[in-house]
C-alpha positions as CSV (number, residue, x, y, z in Angstrom):
1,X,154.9,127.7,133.0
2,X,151.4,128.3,134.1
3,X,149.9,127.5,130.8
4,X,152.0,124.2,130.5
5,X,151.1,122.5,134.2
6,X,147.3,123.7,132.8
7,X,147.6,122.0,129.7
8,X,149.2,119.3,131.3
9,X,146.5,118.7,133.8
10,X,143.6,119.2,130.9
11,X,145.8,116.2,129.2
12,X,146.1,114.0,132.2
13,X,141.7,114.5,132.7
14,X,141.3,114.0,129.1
15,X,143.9,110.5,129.3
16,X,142.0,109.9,131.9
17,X,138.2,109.8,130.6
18,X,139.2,108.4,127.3
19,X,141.1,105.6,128.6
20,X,139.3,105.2,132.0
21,X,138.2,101.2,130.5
22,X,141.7,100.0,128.9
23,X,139.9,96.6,129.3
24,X,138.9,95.3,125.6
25,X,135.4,94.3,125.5
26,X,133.6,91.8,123.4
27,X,130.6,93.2,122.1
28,X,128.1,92.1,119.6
29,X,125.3,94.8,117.4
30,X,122.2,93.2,116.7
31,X,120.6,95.3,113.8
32,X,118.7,93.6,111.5
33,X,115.9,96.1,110.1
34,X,116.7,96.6,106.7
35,X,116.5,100.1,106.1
36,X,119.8,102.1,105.8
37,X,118.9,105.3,107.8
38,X,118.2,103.1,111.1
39,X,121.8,101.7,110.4
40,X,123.8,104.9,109.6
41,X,123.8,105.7,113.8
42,X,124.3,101.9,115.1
43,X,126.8,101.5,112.3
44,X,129.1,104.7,113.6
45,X,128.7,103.4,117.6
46,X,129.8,100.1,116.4
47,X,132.9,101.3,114.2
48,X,133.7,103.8,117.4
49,X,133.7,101.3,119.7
50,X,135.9,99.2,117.7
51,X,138.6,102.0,117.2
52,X,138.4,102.4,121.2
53,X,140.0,98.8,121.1
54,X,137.0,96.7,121.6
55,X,136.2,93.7,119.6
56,X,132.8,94.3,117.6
57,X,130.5,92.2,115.7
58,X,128.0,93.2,113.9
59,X,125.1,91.6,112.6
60,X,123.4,94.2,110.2
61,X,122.2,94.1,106.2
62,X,125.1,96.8,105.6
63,X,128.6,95.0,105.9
64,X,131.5,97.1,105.6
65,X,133.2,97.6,102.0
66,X,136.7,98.2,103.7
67,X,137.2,96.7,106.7
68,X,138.5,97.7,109.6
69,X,140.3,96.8,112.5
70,X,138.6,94.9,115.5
71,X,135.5,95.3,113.4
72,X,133.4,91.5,112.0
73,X,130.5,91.9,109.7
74,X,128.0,88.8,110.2
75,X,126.1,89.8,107.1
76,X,121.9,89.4,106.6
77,X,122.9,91.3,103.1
78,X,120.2,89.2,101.2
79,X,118.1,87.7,103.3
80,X,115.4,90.2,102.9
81,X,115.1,93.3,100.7
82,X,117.1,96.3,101.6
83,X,114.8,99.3,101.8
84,X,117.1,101.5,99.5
85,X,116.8,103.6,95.9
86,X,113.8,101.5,95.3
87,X,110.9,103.2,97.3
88,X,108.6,105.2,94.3
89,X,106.3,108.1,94.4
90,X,103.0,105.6,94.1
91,X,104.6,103.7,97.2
92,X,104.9,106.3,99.4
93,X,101.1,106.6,99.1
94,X,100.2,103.6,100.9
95,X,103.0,104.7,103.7
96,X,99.9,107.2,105.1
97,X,97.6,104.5,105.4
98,X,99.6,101.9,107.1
99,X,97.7,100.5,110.5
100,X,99.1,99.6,113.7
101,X,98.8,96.6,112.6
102,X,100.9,96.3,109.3
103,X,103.3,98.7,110.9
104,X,104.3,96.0,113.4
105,X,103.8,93.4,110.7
106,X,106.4,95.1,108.6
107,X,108.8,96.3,111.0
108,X,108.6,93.8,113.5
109,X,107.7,90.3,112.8
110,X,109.0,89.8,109.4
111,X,112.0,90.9,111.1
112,X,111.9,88.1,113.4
113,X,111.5,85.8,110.9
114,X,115.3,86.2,110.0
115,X,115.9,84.1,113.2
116,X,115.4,81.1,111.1
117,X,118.6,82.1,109.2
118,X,121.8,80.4,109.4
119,X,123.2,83.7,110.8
120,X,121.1,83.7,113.5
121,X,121.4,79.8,114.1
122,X,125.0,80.0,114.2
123,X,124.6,82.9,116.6
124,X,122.1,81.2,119.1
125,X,124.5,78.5,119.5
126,X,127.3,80.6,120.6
127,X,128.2,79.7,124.6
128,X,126.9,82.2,127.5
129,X,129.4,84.9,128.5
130,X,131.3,85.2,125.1
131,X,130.5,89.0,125.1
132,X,130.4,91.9,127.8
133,X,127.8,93.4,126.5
134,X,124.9,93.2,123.3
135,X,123.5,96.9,121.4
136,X,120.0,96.2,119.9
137,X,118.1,98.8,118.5
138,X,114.8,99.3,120.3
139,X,112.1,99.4,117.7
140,X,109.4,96.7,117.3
141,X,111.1,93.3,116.8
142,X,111.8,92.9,120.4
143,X,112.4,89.4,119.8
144,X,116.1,89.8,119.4
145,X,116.2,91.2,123.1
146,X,116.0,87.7,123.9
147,X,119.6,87.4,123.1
148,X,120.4,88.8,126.3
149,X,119.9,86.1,128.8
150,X,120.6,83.6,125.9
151,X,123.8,84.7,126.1
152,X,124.3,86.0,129.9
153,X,124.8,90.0,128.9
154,X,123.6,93.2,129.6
155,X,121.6,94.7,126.9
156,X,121.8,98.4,125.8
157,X,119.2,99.5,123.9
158,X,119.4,102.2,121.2
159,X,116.3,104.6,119.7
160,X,117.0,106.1,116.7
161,X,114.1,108.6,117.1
162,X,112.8,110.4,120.2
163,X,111.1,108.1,122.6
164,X,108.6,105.7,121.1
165,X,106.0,106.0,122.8
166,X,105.3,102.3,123.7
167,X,108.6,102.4,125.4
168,X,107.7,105.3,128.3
169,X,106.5,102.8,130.6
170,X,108.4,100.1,130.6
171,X,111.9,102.0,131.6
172,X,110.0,104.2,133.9
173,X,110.0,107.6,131.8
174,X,106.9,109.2,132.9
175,X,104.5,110.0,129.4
176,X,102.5,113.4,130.6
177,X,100.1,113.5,127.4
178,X,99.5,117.5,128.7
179,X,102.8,118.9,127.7
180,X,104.7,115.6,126.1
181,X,104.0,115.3,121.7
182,X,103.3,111.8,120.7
183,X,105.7,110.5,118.3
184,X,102.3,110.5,115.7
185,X,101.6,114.1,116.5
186,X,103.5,117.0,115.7
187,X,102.4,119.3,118.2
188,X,104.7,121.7,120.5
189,X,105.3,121.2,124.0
190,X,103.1,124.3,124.3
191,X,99.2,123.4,123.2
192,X,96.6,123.9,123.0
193,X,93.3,122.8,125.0
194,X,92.5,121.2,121.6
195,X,96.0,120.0,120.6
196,X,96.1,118.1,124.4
197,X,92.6,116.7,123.8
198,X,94.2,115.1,120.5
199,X,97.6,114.3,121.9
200,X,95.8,112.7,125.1
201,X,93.9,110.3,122.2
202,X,96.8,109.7,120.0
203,X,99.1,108.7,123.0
204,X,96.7,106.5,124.6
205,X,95.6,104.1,121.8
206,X,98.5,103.5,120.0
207,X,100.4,102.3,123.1
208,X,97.8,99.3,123.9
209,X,97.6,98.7,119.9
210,X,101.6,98.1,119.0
211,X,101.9,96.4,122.6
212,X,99.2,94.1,121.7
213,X,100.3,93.3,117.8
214,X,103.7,92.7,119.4
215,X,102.7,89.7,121.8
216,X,102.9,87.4,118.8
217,X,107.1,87.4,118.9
218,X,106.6,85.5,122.1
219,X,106.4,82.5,120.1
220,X,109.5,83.4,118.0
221,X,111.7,83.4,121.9
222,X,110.3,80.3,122.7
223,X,110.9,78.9,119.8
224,X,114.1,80.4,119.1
225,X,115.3,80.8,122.7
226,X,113.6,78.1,124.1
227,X,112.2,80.7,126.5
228,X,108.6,81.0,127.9
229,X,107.2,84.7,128.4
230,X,104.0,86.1,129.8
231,X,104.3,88.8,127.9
232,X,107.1,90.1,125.2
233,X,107.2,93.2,127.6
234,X,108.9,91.4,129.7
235,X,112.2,91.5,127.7
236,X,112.2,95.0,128.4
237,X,113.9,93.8,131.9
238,X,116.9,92.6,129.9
239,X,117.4,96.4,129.2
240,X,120.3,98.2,131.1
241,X,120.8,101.4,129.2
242,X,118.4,103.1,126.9
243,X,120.6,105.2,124.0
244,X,118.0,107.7,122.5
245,X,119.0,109.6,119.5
246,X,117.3,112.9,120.6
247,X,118.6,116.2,122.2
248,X,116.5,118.4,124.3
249,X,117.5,121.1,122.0
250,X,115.5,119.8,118.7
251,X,113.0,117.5,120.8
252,X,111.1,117.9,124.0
253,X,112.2,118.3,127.7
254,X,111.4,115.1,129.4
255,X,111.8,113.4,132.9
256,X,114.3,110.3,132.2
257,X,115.5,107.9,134.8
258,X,119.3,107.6,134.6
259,X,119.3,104.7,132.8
260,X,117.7,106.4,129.5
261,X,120.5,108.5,128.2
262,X,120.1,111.1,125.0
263,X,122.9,110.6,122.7
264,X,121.0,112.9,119.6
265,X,123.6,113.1,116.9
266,X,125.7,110.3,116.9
267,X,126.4,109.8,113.3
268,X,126.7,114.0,112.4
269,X,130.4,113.7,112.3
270,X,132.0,111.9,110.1
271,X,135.5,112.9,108.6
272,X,135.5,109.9,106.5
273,X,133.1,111.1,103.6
274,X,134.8,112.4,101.0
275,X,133.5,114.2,98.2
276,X,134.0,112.9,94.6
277,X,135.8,115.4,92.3
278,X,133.3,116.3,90.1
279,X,131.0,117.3,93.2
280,X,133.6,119.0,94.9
281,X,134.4,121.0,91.9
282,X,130.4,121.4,91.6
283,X,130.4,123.4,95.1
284,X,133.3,125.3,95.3
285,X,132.2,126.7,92.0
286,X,129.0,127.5,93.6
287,X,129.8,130.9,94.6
288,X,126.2,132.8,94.7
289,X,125.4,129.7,96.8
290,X,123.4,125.9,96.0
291,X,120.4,123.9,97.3
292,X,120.9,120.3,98.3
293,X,118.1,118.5,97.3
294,X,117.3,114.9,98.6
295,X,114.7,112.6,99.8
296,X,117.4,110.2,101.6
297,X,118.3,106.7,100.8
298,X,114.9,104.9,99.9
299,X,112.2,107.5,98.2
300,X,113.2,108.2,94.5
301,X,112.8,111.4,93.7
302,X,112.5,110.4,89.6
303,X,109.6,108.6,90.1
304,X,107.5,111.7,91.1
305,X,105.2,112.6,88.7
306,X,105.8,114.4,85.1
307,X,104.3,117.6,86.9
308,X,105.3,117.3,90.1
309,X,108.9,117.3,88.4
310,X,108.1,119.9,86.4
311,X,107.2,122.2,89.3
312,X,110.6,121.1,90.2
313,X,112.5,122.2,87.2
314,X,110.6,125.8,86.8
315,X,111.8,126.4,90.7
316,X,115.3,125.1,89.4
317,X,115.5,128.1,86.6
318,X,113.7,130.6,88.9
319,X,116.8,130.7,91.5
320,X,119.9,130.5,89.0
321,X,122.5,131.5,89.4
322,X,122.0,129.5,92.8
323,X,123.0,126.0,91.9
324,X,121.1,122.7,93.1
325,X,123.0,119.4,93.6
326,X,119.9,117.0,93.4
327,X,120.8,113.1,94.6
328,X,118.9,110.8,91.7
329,X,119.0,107.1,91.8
330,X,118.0,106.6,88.1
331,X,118.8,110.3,86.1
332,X,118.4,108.2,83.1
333,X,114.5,108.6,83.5
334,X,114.4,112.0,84.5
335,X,112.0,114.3,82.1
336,X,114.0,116.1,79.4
337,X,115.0,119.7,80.0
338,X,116.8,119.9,83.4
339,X,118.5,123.3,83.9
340,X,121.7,123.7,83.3
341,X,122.4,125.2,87.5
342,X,121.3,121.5,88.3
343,X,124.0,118.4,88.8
344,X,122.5,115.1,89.5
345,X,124.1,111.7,91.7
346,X,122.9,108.5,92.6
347,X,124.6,108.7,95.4
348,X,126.0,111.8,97.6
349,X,128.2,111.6,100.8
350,X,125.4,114.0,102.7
351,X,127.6,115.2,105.9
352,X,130.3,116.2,103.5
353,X,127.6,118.1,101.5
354,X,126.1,120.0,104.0
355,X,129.3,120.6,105.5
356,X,130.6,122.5,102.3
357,X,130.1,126.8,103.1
358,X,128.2,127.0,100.1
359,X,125.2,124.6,100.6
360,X,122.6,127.1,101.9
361,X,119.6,125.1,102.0
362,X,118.5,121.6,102.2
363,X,115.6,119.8,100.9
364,X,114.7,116.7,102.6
365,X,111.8,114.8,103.1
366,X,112.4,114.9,106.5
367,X,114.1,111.9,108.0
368,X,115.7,112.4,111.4
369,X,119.4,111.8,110.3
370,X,119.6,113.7,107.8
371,X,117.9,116.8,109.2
372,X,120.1,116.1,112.3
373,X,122.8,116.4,110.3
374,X,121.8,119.9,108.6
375,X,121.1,121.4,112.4
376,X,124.8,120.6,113.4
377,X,126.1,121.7,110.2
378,X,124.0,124.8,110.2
379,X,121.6,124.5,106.9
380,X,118.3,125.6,107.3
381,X,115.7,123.2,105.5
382,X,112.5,122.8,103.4
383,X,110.6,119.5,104.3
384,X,108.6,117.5,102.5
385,X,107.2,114.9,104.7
386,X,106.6,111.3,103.4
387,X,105.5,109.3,106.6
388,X,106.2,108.1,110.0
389,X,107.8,111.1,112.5
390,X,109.1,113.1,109.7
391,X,106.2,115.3,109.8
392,X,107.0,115.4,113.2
393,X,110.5,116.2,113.1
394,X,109.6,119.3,110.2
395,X,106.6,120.7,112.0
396,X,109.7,121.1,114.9
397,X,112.1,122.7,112.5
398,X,109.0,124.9,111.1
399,X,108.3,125.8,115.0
400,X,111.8,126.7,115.6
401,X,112.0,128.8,112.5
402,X,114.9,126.7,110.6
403,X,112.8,125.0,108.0
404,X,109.8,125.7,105.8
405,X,107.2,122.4,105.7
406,X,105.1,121.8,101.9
407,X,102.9,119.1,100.8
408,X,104.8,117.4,98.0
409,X,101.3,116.6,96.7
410,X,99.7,120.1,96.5
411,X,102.7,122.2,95.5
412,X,102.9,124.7,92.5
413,X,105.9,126.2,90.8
414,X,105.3,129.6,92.7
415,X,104.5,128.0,96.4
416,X,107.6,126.3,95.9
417,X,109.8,128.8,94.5
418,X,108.7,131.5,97.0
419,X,109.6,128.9,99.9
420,X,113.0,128.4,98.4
421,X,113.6,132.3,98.1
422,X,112.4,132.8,102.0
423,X,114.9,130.5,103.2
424,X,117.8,131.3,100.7
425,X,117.5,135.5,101.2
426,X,115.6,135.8,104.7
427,X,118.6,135.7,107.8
428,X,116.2,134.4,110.1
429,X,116.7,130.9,108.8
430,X,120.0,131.1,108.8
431,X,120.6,132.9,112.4
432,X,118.1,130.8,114.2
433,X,119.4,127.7,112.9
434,X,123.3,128.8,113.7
435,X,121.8,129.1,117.4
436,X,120.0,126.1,117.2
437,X,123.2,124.1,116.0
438,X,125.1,125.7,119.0
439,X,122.3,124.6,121.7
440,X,122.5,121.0,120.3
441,X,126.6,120.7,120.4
442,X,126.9,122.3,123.7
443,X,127.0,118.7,126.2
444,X,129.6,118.4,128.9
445,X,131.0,115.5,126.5
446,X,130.1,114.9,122.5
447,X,127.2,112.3,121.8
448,X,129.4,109.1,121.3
449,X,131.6,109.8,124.0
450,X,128.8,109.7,126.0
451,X,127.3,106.3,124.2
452,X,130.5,104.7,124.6
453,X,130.6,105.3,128.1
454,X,127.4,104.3,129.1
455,X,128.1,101.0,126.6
456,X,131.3,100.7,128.6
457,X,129.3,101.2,132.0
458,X,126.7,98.5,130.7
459,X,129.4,95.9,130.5
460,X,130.7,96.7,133.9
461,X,127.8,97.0,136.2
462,X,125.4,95.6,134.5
463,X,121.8,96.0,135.1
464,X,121.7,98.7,138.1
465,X,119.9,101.6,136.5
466,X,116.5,100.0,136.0
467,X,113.9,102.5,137.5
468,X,112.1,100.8,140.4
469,X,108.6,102.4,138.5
470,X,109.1,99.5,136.3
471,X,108.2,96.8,139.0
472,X,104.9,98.3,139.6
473,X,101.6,97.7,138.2
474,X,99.6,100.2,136.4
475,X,97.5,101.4,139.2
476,X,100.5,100.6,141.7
477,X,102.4,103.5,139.2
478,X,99.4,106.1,139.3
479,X,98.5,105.3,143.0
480,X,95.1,103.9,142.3
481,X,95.5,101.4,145.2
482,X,96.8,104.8,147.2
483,X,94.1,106.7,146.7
484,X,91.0,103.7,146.6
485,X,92.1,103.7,150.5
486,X,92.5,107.1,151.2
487,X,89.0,107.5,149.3
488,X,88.1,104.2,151.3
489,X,88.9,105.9,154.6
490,X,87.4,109.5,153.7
491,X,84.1,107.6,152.9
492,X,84.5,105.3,156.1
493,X,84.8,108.4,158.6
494,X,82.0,110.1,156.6
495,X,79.9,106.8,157.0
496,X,81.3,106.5,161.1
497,X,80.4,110.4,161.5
498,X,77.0,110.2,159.6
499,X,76.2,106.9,162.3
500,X,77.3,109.1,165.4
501,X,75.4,112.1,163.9
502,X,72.2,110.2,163.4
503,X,72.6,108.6,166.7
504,X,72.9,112.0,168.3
505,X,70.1,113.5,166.3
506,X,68.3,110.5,167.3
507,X,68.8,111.4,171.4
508,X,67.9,114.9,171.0
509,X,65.1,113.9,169.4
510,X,63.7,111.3,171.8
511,X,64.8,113.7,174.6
512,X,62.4,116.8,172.9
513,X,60.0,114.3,172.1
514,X,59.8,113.2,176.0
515,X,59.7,116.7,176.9
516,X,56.9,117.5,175.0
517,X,55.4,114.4,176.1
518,X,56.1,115.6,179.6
519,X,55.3,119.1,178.9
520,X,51.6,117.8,177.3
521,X,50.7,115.9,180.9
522,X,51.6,118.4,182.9
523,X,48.8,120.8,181.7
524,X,46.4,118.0,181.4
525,X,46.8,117.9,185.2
526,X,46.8,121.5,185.4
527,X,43.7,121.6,184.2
């Protein structure tokens, strides 16, 4: 009887969080950057919210193949070119030596550009309060924040990284350079005198750079929205929540007002991928073990060169009987010879993958979701960083001991077959990264329970939670008009003492002076 009322009241608190908001909401996803691995995360909050009952659409390059209920698609599939299975090895050269500038360019205003589109025109003329709330990834087209007052809704903001660091200031998350990585850096919370010098740098210039190659969306809001700005940071103030898609447990400890919310890990379950039958068979016949091998949904791994590929293949042979299940968009051009331990696939449903027992190590170049995705499901790594934070995220993984990090342009057969071998047959990996993937599912509620509240809680209080350091000027935040007074007043009193001081030393010195004076007369009459 005792176990039953217990149950009963875990069933009525459970009832009760999951269906605290029976109210449907009308909500609308703005995600128009077109590469899939900033999708995969706004894509599963979107189809979550629309199993909770809500009425979702979506506008995104990625419509749904089968749809589902309470779910619409308003699709930007063409408009510009999908970043996927066509990145090469020669491409990812020019990755490294992308400025501020053309990184903004890229990611940002041709990205505002698709406000031109039907979609979007369609969109803009939709009437004010038709939804509760509107989800736009945080990123650098901030243009589409504009939607917002256009359309008279709170705004929740999701980051599908750890915090940029261009958006610190403006939701009041305090950016200490002495003990808080740059995104650009891959530095510990722990450094170095050296390693703070360099962070200190890093962190302060590209701030002012991205801030100040952004200002030129302004023109897209007004002449989009109709909507004059001072300054596109000022859209930031449209913001009510800020999702971020990091967990103190793989990222860094950081101070964060109440209204920026860590949700790391939001796509890492997903009991809808299925594997095929012939890669199903592939693993479960995998019995001394096999290495998943991919370089996510844009680079092609084919493209590498000859011996690069080769170095590939000898490390392939070396580990047999291990098997390796590589993901290839094009095998067809593969060099001739691949052992016979390795299956190829264009295309590989990767949490099903890594959730199979006998995937024992993953080789990624890196990305955040998918290495998220191995840290849940327990797979300790080998990295090959491309660009952007994934040699950030690896140097992490390499710091925690879960992953080994390799320059994919200075590797040999042996370096690479020796890395393999420490991962597969030392239990460190493997331990630390089974205590790791504990530390980052242990929350008081699951990651998109915990977005779809605070999406919810958008929608019903609207914009509450804005830190009041984001009203302040920059010397109002660091206290430079604070301490210009108190220094002011120290230098005042020292300037008010220093009078009185001279004064006084002035008196006793016209008072000895007379004395002596006095003193001098006295023996002239003497004598």
């Amino acid at each position: 009887m005792k176990l039953s009322i217990q149950s009963l009241v875990i069933l009525i608190i459970f009832l009760g969080f999951h269906f605290h908001n029976c109210e449907a909401l009308k909500i609308l996803g703005i995600f128009p950057l077109p590469g899939r691995s900033h999708f995969i995360p706004n894509g599963q909050l979107m189809r979550s919210l629309a199993s909770r009952g809500h009425q979702v659409d979506v506008v995104s390059n990625f419509p749904l193949k089968n749809k589902i209920p309470n779910y619409t698609d308003i699709s930007l599939a063409g408009l510009s070119p999908q970043i996927t299975n066509n990145v090469s090895y020669e491409e990812t050269k020019t990755f490294t030596k992308l400025s501020m500038q053309h990184f903004v360019y890229k990611t940002g205003i041709t990205v505002c550009d698709l406000l031109s589109a039907d979609v979007f025109g369609k969109l803009l003329k939709t009437p004010k309060n038709t939804y509760d709330v509107i989800v736009v990834e945080l990123f650098t087209s901030n243009c589409f924040l504009a939607f917002g007052k256009h359309l008279n809704a709170p705004i929740v903001g999701t980051v599908l990284s750890k915090m940029h660091d261009w958006l610190y200031s403006p939701f009041g998350v305090p950016f200490n350079t002495a003990y808080m990585p740059s995104l650009f850096s891959s530095f510990s919370q722990s450094m170095t005198f050296l390693e703070r010098l360099q962070n200190t740098f890093i962190g302060t210039i590209v701030t002012p750079q991205i801030n100040y190659y952004l200002e030129i969306e302004s023109e897209y809001v007004e002449k989009y929205f109709q909507r004059k700005l001072s300054t596109i940071s000022e859209l930031y103030n449209d913001v009510a929540i800020v999702l971020v898609n990091s967990h103190h447990s793989l990222n860094e400890i950081i101070p964060t007002p109440p209204g920026v919310i860590e949700v790391g890990g939001l796509h890492v379950h997903d009991d809808q991928q299925i594997l095929s039958t012939d890669v199903q068979k592939w693993l479960d016949d995998s019995k001394n073990g096999c290495v998943y091998f991919s370089f996510g949904s844009m680079v092609r791994i084919e493209t590498y060169p000859a011996k690069t590929l080769k170095i590939f293949y000898e490390m392939f042979e070396k580990i047999a009987p291990i098997r390796v299940l590589l993901k290839i968009a094009d095998p067809t051009i593969l060099p001739m010879g691949l052992p016979n331990n390795v299956m190829t696939s264009d295309w590989l449903p990767q949490i099903a993958v890594l959730k199979h027992p006998n995937v024992k190590l993953f080789i990624t170049h890196g990305g955040l979701i998918g290495t998220q995705e191995a840290v849940v499901h327990g797979v300790p790594m080998i990295g090959f960083p491309i660009f952007g934070d994934q040699y950030t995220n690896i140097q992490t993984y390499v710091n925690k001991k879960i992953a080994i990090a390799l320059n994919h342009r200075e590797i040999t057969g042996d370096i690479l077959t020796d890395a393999v071998k420490t991962v597969l047959y030392d239990p460190t990996y493997r331990k630390n990264i089974k205590t790791l993937s504990a530390l980052f599912n242990d929350r008081p509620m699951a990651a998109m329970d915990t977005a779809i509240y605070w999406v919810e809680y958008a929608a019903r209080r609207g914009n509450i939670l804005k830190s009041p350091a984001t009203n302040l000027t920059w010397w109002q935040y660091y206290l430079i008009d604070v301490y210009a007074t108190i220094l002011f007043v120290i230098l005042f009193v020292l300037f008010v003492v220093k009078l009185i001081l001279k004064f006084l030393f002035k008196i006793v010195c016209s008072r000895k002076s007379n004395e002596a004076k006095m003193s001098i007369e006295k023996n002239k009459k003497n004598k």
